[in-house]
C-alpha positions in Angstrom: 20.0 -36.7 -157.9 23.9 -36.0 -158.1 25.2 -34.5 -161.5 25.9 -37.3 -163.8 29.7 -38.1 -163.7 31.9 -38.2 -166.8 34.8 -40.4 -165.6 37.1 -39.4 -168.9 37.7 -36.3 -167.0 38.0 -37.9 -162.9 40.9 -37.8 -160.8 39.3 -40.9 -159.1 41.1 -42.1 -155.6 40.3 -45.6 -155.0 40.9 -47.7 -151.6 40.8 -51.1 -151.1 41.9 -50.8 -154.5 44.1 -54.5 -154.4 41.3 -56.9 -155.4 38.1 -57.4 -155.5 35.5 -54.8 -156.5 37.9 -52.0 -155.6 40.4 -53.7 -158.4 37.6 -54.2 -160.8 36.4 -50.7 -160.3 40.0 -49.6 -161.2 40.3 -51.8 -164.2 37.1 -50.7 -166.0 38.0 -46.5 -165.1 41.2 -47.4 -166.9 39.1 -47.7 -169.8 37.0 -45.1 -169.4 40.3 -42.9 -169.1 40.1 -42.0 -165.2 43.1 -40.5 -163.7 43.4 -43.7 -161.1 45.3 -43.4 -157.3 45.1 -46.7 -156.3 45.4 -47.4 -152.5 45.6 -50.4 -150.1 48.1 -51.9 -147.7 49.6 -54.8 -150.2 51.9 -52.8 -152.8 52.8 -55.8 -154.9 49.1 -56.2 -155.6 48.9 -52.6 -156.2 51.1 -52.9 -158.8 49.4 -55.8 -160.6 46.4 -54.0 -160.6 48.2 -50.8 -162.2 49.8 -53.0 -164.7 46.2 -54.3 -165.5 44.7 -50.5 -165.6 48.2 -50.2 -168.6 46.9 -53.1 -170.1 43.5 -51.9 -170.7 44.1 -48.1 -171.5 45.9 -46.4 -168.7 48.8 -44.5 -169.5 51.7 -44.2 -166.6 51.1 -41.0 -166.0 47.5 -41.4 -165.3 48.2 -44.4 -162.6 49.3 -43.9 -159.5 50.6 -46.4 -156.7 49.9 -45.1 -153.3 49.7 -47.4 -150.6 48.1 -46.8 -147.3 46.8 -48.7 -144.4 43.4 -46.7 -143.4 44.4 -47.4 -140.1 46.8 -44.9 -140.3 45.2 -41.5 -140.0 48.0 -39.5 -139.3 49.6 -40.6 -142.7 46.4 -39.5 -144.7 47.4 -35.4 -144.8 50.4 -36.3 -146.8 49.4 -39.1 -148.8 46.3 -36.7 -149.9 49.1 -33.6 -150.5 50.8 -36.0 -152.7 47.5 -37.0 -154.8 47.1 -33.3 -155.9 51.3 -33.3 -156.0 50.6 -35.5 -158.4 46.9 -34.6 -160.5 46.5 -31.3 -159.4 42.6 -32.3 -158.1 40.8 -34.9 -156.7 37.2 -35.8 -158.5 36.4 -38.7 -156.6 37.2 -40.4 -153.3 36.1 -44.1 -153.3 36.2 -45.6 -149.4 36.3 -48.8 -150.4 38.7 -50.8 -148.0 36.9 -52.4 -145.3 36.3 -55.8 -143.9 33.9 -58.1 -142.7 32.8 -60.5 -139.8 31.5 -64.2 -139.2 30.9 -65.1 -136.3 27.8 -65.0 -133.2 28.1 -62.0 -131.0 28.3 -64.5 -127.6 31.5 -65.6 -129.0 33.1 -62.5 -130.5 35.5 -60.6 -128.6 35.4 -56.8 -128.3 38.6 -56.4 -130.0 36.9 -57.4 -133.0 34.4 -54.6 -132.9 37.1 -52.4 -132.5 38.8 -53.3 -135.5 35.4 -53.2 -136.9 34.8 -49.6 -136.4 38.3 -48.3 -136.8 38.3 -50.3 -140.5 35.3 -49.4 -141.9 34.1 -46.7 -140.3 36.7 -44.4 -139.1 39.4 -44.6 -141.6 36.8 -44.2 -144.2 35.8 -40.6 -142.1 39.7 -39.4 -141.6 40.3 -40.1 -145.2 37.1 -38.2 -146.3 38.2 -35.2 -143.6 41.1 -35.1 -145.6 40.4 -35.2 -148.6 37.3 -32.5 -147.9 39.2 -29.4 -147.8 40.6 -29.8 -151.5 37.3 -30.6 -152.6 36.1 -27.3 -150.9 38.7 -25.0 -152.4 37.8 -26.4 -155.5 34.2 -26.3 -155.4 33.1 -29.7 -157.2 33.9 -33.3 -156.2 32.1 -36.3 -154.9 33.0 -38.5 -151.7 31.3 -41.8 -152.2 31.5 -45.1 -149.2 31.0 -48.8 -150.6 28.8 -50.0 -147.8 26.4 -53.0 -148.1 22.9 -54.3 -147.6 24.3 -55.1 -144.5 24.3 -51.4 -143.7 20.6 -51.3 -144.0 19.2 -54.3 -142.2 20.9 -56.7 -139.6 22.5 -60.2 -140.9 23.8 -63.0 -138.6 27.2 -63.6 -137.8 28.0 -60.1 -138.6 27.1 -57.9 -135.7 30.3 -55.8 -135.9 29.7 -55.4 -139.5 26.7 -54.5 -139.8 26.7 -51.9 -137.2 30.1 -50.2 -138.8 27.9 -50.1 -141.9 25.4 -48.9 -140.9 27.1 -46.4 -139.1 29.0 -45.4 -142.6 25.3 -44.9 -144.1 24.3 -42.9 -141.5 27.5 -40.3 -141.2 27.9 -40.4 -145.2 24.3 -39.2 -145.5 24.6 -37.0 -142.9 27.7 -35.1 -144.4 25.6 -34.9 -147.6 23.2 -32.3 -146.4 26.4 -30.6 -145.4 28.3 -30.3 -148.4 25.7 -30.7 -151.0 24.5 -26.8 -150.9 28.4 -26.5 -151.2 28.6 -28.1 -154.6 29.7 -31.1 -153.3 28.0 -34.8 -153.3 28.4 -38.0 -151.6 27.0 -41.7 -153.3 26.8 -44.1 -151.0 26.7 -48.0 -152.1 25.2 -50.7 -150.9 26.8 -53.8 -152.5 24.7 -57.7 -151.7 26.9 -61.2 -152.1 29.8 -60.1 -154.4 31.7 -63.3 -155.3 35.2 -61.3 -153.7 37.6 -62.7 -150.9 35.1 -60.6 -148.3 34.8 -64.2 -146.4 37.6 -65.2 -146.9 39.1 -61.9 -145.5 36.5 -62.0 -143.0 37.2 -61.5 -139.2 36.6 -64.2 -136.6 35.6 -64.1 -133.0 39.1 -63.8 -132.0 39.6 -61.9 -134.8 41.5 -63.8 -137.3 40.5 -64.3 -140.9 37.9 -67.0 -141.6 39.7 -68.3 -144.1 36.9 -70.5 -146.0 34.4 -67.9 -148.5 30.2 -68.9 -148.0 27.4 -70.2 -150.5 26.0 -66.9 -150.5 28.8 -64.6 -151.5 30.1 -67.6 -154.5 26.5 -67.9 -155.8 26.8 -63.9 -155.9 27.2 -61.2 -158.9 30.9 -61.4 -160.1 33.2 -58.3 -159.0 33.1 -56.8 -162.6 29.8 -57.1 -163.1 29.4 -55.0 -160.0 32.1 -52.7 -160.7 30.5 -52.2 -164.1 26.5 -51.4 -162.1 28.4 -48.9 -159.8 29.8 -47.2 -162.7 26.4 -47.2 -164.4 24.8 -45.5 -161.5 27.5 -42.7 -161.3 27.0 -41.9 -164.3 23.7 -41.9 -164.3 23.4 -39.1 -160.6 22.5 -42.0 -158.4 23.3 -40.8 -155.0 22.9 -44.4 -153.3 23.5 -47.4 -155.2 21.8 -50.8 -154.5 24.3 -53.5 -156.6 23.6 -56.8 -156.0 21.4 -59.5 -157.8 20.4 -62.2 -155.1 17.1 -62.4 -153.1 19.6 -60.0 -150.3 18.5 -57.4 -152.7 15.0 -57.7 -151.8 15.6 -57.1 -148.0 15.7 -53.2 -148.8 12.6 -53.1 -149.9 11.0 -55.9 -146.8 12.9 -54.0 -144.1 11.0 -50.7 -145.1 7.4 -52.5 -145.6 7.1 -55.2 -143.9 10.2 -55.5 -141.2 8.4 -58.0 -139.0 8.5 -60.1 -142.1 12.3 -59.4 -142.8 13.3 -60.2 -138.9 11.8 -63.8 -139.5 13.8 -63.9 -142.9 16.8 -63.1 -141.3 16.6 -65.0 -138.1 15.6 -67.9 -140.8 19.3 -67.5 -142.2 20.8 -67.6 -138.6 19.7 -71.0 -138.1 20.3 -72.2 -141.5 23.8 -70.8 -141.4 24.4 -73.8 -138.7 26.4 -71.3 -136.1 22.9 -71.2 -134.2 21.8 -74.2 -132.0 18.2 -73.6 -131.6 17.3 -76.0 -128.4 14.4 -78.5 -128.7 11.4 -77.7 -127.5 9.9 -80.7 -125.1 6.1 -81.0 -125.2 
């Protein structure tokens, strides 16, 4: 278990912090009275999101605007100097920018695994590098990564996805055994369908957005009701938090017990998803 966190007294950094859970996230710390950086490429959405964190108990002071594009690693030394510039600490890093992926793997091209890994998996690692050091000096702090069920068992139409997440999940647990006898802890969490632009957002095979969301993620737990579990499990030392509330949930515990069982599941939801044109079978 990871010590319980009181968010009155974070310093919380926050990407992917212009909408969706990363915004909600932001809007319910406001309350809470987290120190908020909040980070993404879109600084006009930024600053709605600030003005909402105002609106519901955030003082100027305690909100700052920082954008960055986690593709841009060499930028992340200085906008990290100018966090502690600015709160003196850092309690929490939040990795939560990242993207997703619908389409088959026959049709995707490589650049789109590319982006992929650079998105969610390496600009969530520079950042954490960066921010590590500060931490260290320190000697508290937690580095958490939203990842996804889909870091934990394999989904169609999201090859690229799921292996950058599940590549997060396994360098995020492997930097805990580093940095926990250090004082330090990582959370890790694993979100299901979150009714968020993900889709939407989502990458193509040529590796344009989608455009057009998905039954699963609008039948899905709202973004505040997620932001609102992920708080709950900080505070309560959860050191991976499952957040979701659709049968996806479920697959966590079927890929550990029965994972023949979960294959058939999933390969069920490949052909039902329509990309997959499963040939007749002449007898």
């Amino acid at each position: 278990m990871n010590e319980p966190m009181d968010f009155s007294k974070c310093v919380v950094w926050i990407t992917g912090a212009s909408s969706g859970i990363g915004a909600a996230l932001a809007t319910q710390l406001a309350k809470r009275g987290s120190s908020l950086v909040l980070s993404a490429r879109d600084t006009s959405a930024l600053e709605s999101v600030r003005n909402e964190c105002l609106r519901n108990g955030a003082t100027p002071d305690t909100v700052m605007v920082l954008p960055l594009d986690v593709l841009d690693i060499d930028a992340m030394a200085d906008r990290t100097a100018e966090v502690v510039a600015q709160f003196g600490r850092i309690d929490l890093l939040l990795n939560n920018a990242g993207v997703s992926q619908r389409s088959t793997c026959v049709d995707t091209d490589l650049s789109v695994y590319r982006q992929m890994l650079d998105i969610n998996v390496l600009g969530p690692i520079a950042l954490s590098k960066a921010v590590l050091p500060m931490m260290l000096k320190q000697g508290s702090g937690t580095i958490a990564v939203t990842s996804s069920v889909a870091g934990k068992v394999g989904a169609p139409l999201r090859t690229g996805y799921c292996a950058a997440k599940h590549a997060v999940m396994g360098f995020f647990d492997a930097l805990r055994t580093e940095i926990g006898p250090l004082g330090l802890q990582v959370t890790t969490i694993t979100p299901g369908f979150i009714r968020t632009n993900v889709a939407r957002n989502a990458l193509n095979a040529q590796g344009k957005a989608a455009g057009m969301s998905d039954d699963d993620i609008e039948g899905g737990m709202s973004a505040d009701e997620c932001a609102t579990a992920i708080i709950e499990g900080f505070v309560a030392g959860l050191p991976e938090i499952a957040v979701g509330k659709g049968p996806e949930m479920a697959l966590l515990d079927l890929k550990r017990t029965d994972p023949e069982a979960a294959f058939r599941m999933l390969e069920e939801m490949a052909v039902k998803s329509g990309a997959i044109a499963v040939p007749h079978r002449q007898h």
